[in-house]
C-alpha positions in Angstrom: 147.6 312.0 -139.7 144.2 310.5 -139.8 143.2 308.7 -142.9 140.1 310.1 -144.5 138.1 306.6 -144.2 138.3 306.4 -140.6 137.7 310.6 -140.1 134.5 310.2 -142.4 133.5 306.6 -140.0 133.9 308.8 -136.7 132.2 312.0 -138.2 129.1 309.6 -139.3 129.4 307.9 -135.7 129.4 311.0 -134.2 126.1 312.6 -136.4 124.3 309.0 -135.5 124.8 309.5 -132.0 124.0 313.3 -131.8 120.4 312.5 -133.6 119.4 309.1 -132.2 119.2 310.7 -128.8 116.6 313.4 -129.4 114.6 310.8 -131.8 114.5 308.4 -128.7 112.8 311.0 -126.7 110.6 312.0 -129.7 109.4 308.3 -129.7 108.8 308.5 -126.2 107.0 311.9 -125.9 104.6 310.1 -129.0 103.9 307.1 -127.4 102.6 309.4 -124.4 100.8 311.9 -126.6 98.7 309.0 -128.5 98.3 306.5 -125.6 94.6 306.4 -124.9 94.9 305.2 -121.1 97.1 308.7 -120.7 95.0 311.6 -119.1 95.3 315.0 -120.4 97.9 316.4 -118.3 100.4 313.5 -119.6 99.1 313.9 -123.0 100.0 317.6 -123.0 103.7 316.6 -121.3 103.9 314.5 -124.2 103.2 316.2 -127.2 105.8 319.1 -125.5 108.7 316.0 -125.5 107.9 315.8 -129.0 108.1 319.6 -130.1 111.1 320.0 -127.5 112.7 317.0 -129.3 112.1 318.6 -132.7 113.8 322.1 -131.9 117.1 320.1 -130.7 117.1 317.8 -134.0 116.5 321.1 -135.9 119.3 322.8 -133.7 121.6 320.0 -134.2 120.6 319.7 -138.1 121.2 323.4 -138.8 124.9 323.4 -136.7 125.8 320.3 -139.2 125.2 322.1 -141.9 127.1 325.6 -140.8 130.4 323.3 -139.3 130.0 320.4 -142.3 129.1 322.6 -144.9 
């Protein structure tokens, strides 16, 4: 059996890894949306990274809470 301090160090691991990808992207898709040099079209791509990347951190956020409790 797994003891409890090593479950609760993979299950933080595991939340960590699950959210650090989409906030990656989100800092990506922001650094497009606000860059001055960007045209319009790239602007536009990045401000969608950013609301796409929102929806899976919200998705991701709301399954913790349903399978963590």
């Amino acid at each position: 059996m797994m003891e409890s301090t090593r479950f609760a160090s993979l299950l933080a691991s595991r939340i960590f890894h699950d959210l650090v990808s989409p906030l990656t992207v989100m800092i990506q898709g922001s650094s497009i949306a606000f860059d001055d040099e960007m045209g319009p079209s790239m602007k536009v791509e990045g401000e969608k990274l950013m609301k796409d990347s929102l929806a899976g951190i919200d998705a991701k956020i709301q399954f913790m809470r349903f399978a963590i409790g």
